[in-house]
N, C-alpha and C positions, 0 to 999 in steps of 0.2 A: 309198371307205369304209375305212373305219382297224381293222384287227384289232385282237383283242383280244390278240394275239402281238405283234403290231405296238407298241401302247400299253405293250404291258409290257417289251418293250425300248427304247422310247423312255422310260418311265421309270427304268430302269437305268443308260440312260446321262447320265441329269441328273441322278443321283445321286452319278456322277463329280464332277462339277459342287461345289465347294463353296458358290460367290453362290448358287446354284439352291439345294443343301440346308438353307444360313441362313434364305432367303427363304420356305422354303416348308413344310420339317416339323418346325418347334417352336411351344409354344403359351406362352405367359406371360400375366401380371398387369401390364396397363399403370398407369402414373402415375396414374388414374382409377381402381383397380379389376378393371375390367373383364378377363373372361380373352378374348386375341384374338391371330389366331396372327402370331409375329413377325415383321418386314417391315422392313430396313432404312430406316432415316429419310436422309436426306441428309446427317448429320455422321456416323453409322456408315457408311453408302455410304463416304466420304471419308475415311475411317481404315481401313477395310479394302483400297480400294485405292493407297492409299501408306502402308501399315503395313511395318515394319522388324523388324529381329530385337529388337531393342530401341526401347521406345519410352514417352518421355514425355507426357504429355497433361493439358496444363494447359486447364482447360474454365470454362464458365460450369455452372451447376445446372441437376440435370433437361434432360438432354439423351441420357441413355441409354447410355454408356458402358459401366457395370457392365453393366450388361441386357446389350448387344452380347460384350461379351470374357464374359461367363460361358455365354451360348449358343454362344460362336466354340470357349470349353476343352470344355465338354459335346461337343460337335461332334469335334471333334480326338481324342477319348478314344472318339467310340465309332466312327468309321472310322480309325481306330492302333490296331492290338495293340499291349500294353506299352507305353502314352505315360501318363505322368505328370506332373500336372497339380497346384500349387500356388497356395492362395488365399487371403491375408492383410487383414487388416480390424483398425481399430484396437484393437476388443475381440473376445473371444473369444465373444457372445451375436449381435454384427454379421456375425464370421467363419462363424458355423454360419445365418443367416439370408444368405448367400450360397450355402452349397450347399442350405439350403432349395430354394431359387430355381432352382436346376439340379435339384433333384429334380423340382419339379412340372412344368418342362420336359420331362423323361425323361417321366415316368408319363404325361402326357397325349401323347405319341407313340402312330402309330397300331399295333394291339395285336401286327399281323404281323411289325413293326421290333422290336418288345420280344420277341418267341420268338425271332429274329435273335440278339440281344445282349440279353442278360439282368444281372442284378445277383446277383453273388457275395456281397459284405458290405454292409452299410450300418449306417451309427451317426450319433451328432450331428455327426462332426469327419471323415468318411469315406465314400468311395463305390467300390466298386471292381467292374468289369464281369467278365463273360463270357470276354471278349477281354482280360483281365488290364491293363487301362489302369484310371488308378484317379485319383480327386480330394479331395486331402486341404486343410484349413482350419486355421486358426490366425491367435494375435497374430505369431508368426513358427514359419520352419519348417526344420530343418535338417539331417533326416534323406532320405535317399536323392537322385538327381541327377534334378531336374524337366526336362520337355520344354517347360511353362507355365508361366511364373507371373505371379500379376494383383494387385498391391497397390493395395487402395484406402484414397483419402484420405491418401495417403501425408504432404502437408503438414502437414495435421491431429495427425499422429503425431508428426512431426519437431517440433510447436511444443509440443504437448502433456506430450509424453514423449520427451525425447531421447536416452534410455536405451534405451527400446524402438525409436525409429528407428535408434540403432545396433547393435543385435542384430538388425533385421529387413537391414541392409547387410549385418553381417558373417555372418549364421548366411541367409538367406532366400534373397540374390542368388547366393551362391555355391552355392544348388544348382542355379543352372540353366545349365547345357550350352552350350558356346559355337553359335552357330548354331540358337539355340530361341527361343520367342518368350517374352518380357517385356513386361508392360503395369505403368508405373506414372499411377495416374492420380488427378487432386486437383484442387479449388480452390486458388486461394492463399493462403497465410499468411502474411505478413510476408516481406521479403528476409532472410533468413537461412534456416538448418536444410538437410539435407541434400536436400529437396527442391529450396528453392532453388539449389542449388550445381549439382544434376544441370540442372533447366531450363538455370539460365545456358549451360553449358556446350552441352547441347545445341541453342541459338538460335545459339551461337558459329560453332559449325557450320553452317548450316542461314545464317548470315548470311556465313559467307565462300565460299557457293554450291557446298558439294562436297556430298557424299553422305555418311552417317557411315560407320567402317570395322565389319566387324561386331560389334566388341565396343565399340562408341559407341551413345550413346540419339539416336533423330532425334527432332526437336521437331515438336510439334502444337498448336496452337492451338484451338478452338473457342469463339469469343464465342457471347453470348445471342441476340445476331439472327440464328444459325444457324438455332434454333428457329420453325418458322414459327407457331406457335400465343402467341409473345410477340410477339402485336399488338393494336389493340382495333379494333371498328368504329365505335365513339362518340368525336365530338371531346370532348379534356379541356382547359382550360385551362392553359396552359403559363408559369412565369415565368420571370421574365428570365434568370436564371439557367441554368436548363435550356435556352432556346433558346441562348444564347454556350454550351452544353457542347456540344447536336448543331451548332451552326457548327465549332466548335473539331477536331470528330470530321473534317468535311469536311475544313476547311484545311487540318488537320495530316497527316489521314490518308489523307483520298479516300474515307472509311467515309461515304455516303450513304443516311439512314434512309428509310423511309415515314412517311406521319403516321401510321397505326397502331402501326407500331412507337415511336413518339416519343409517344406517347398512354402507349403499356402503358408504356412506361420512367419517365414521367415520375412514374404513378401509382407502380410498384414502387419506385423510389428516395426516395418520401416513404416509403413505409410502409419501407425497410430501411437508410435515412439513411446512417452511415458506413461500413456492412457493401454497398453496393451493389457497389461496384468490387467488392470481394473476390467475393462470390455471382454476378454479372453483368457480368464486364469485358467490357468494348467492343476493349481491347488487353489485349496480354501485359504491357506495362508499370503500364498499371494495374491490371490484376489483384494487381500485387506492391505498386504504392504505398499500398492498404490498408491500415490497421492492424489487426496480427494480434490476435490474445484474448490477453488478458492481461497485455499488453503494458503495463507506467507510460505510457512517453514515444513512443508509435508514433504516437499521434492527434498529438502537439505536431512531431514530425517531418513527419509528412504535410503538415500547416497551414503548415509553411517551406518546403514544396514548394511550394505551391501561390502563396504569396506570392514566390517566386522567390528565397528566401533563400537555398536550397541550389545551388551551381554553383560557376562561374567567380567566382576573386575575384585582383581586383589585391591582388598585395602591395606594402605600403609599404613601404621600406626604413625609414624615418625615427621610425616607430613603434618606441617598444619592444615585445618580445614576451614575455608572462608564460607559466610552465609551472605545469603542474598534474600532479600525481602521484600514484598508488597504488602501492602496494609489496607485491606479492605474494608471499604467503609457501609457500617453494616450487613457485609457479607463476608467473604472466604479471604483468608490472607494462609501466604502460600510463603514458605522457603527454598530454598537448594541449598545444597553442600556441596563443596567445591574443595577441588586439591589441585595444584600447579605441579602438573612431573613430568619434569621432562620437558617443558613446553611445551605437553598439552593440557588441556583444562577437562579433567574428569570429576563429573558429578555422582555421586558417593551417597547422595541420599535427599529426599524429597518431602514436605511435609505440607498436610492443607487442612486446615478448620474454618470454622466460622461459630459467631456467636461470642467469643474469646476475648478477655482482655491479655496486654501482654504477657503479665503472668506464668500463661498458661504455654506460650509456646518458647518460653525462657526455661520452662521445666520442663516442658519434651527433651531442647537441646541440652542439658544437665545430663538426663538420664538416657540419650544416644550416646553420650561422650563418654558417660560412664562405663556403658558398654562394652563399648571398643578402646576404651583407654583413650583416647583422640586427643589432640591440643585443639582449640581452637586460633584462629588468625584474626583476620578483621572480618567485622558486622555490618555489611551493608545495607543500607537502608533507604526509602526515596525519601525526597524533599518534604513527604509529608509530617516522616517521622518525627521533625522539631517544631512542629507547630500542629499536630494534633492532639487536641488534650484529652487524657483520660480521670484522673482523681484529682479530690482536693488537699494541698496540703493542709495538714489540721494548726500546724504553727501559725502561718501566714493567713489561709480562708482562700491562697490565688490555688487556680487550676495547675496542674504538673504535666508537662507533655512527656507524651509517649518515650523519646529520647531518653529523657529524664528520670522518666520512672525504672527504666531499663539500666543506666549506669548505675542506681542502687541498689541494682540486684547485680551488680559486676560486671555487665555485658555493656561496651562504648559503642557506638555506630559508628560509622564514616556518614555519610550523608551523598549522594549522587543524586546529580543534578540530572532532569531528564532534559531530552532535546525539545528545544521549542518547537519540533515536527512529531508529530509520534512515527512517521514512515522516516526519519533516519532513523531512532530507536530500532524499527521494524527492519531495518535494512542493517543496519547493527548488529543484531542479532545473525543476521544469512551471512555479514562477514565472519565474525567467528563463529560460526556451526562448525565448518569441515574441522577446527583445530579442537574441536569439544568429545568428549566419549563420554557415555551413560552407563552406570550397575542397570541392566534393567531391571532384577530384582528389585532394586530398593528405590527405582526412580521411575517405576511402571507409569504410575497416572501421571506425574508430570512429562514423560512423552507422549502420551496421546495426549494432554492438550496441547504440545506443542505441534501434534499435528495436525488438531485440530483447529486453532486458532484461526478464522479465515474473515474475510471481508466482509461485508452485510447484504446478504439478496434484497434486488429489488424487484415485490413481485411484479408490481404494475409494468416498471422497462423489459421486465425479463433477462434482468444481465445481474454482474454483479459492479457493488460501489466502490466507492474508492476509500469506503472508512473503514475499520472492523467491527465485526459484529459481537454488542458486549453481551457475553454468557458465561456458562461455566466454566470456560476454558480460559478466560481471558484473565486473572488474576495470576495463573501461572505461568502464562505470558508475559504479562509486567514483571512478575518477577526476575525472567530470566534476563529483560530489557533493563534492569537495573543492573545487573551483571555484566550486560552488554554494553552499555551507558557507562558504568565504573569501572571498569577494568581497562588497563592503559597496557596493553601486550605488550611492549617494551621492557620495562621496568615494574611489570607489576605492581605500580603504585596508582593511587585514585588524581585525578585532574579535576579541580572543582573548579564552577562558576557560580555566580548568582541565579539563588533557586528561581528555577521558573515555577507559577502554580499551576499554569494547567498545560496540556499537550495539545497543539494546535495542528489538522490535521491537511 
């Protein structure tokens, strides 16, 4: 028979125990409502025991992540004096309905642990213990050096607001202490944004089979059939389509569903069409080949993925190759190279600087042409090319434009007139996509800006605008809108009008 001395040291020392403490004395609100006390699922199992000091977590939906890492900081904060704890969320209404969530955890503890550790402060953005460990909330956070910190939706942020993703890099990460634990964790949005740079980076690793060092993020994965409750027990009819995707999963991957799980998918990918990958990736790779929100040309990218547009492309010598250019005014100007075969239009190679005069990117293309042997065709250029000046002529004392300075070094321009709207430019562009093919070797970053190119969030409305949002992405977007704008797919020849100066939107 078991004392009652006995039981009470056997519960003390499972209290050591942190799986034991996760498992066993917190209560929450599940995905249903329901309040029931927490119990690792089998993807939190599986990130708790290969969690890192740092770590990425690219997930399918509803899968419990947040739930897990906000009971794992509550937990860490009230057996640590003095550990602090950092919680970011894309808004600051999201950010305070996570420490909601850690409150009602706390409060519904049983009442002897709460005489224990008690609550010193609390507010909407703030929680601080007994034991002086304390949980603070925000869009980003930059005051004092965290022992935690948990950003969610981090993609969502980076695609959204990339202003705020980089004030949550530069003011959020660095307050957390080398050797402390980091959770970022997201669906996918688009290849690009800081979210995607940190994944990439962390699969690099993770694929050349070492360990990260401890100031590296290790990578996590959790697809939707982690979930065991995303299956059905009734047959659905399945077409063709959907059966070649679950074959494709085999072949490719070795991922082997059930029929239940191939039932639920097949229902949830009607009802969420091109948002499936992104919400429910099956891989990491697809999770990112989604097209993000907001995106012009993401869905018209994806569609040459999937038609095999985008890869490996022979080059032909014997073709000529045409350039297309933007010209950045005090920032990045951006090329593409272009070959007509076949009737279709394949880009062959990609270039972007900044800081530059023309010079500079007149002797890149020398020495690609050199290269590969290549002829050149015609030099496209925008409107601005004949009336931006860059040097003085020393004969005369007048300024030389850009244009000008370029036909003395051998290179002519064409000149393309842009459209007095920039959304037919924009809509120009989505006409010839499907007849367009990419090297992606050699024209890597200029696809993901063309994926990422997208309209301008508005935080205040909460939606998005109707102009684009200018950033990094957006110079290699004009560029290809010069292409887009110049190229007459008939006759391949250029249709000029009177330059417009600026794009009205």
């Amino acid at each position: 028979m078991v004392t009652a001395a006995q039981s009470k040291r056997t519960d003390i020392e499972n209290l050591n125990d942190q799986e034991y403490r996760l498992n066993h004395l917190y209560w929450i609100q599940d995905k249903h409502g329901n309040v029931t006390k927490f119990h690792m699922n089998a993807s939190q199992h599986k990130l708790f025991h290969e969690m890192h000091y740092l770590n990425i977590i690219l997930k399918a939906r509803q899968l419990g992540f947040s739930t897990f890492i906000l009971i794992l900081a509550l937990d860490c904060c009230l057996f640590n004096s003095n550990f602090n704890a950092g919680l970011v969320a894309d808004t600051l209404d999201n950010a305070k309905n996570l420490l909601k969530r850690i409150k009602f955890a706390y409060e519904n503890l049983e009442p002897d642990f709460k005489e224990v550790i008690g609550i010193k402060a609390d507010n909407a953005t703030d929680i601080e213990f007994t034991n002086n460990s304390w949980i603070e909330v925000g869009v980003s956070l930059r005051s004092g050096t965290k022992n935690f910190v948990h950003i969610s939706e981090y993609g969502k942020i980076c695609a959204k607001a990339p202003e705020k993703a980089k004030e949550i890099r530069s003011g959020t990460l660095n307050t957390l202490a080398k050797g402390q634990l980091g959770f970022i964790e997201s669906t996918a949005e688009g290849r690009g944004g800081d979210f995607y740079d940190k994944t990439t980076q962390s699969r690099n690793i993770a694929d050349s089979g070492r360990e990260p060092e401890d100031m590296e993020y290790k990578f996590h994965f959790f697809p939707w059939y982690d979930d065991e409750e995303y299956q059905l027990s009734k047959p659905v009819t399945m077409t063709s389509e959907e059966k070649r995707y679950f074959k494709s999963l085999v072949d490719e991957h070795g991922i082997e569903l059930t029929d239940g799980q191939k039932w639920w998918y097949s229902l949830k990918s009607r009802e969420q069409a091109e948002d499936m990958w992104k919400e429910y990736p099956s891989t990491a790779d697809e999770a990112f080949a989604a097209a993000r929100d907001g995106a012009y040309f993401a869905n018209d990218i994806r569609a040459l993925r999937q038609r095999g547009k985008i890869g490996k492309l022979e080059y032909e010598s014997r073709t000529p190759v045409n350039t297309f250019w933007d010209l950045g005014v005090g920032d990045s100007t951006v090329i593409w190279l272009h070959q007509l075969i076949a009737g279709r239009h394949r880009f062959v190679g990609h270039y972007k600087n900044s800081g530059e005069g023309i010079e500079h990117y007149l002797d890149w293309l020398d020495r690609w042409r050199a290269v590969r042997g290549a002829v050149f065709g015609t030099h496209y250029g925008p409107h601005d090319i004949e009336h931006r000046k860059q040097i003085t002529d020393m004969a005369t004392g007048q300024l030389i434009t850009i244009k000008s300075v370029a036909a003395g070094l051998g290179y002519d321009f064409e000149v393309v007139v842009r459209s007095a709207k920039k959304q037919n430019s924009i809509q120009a562009v989505r006409s010839i996509l499907p007849d367009c093919e990419f090297d992606e070797s050699e024209t890597s970053d200029g696809i993901i800006a063309l994926e990422n190119y997208s309209k301008e969030w508005d935080e205040k409305g909460g939606t998005w605008k109707s102009n684009p949002l200018h950033n990094k992405y957006s110079h290699d977007a004009d560029a290809f809108m010069t292409f887009a704008d110049g190229w007459d797919s008939d006759t391949g020849d250029d249709e000029f009008e009177q330059p417009s100066q600026e794009w009205v939107l």
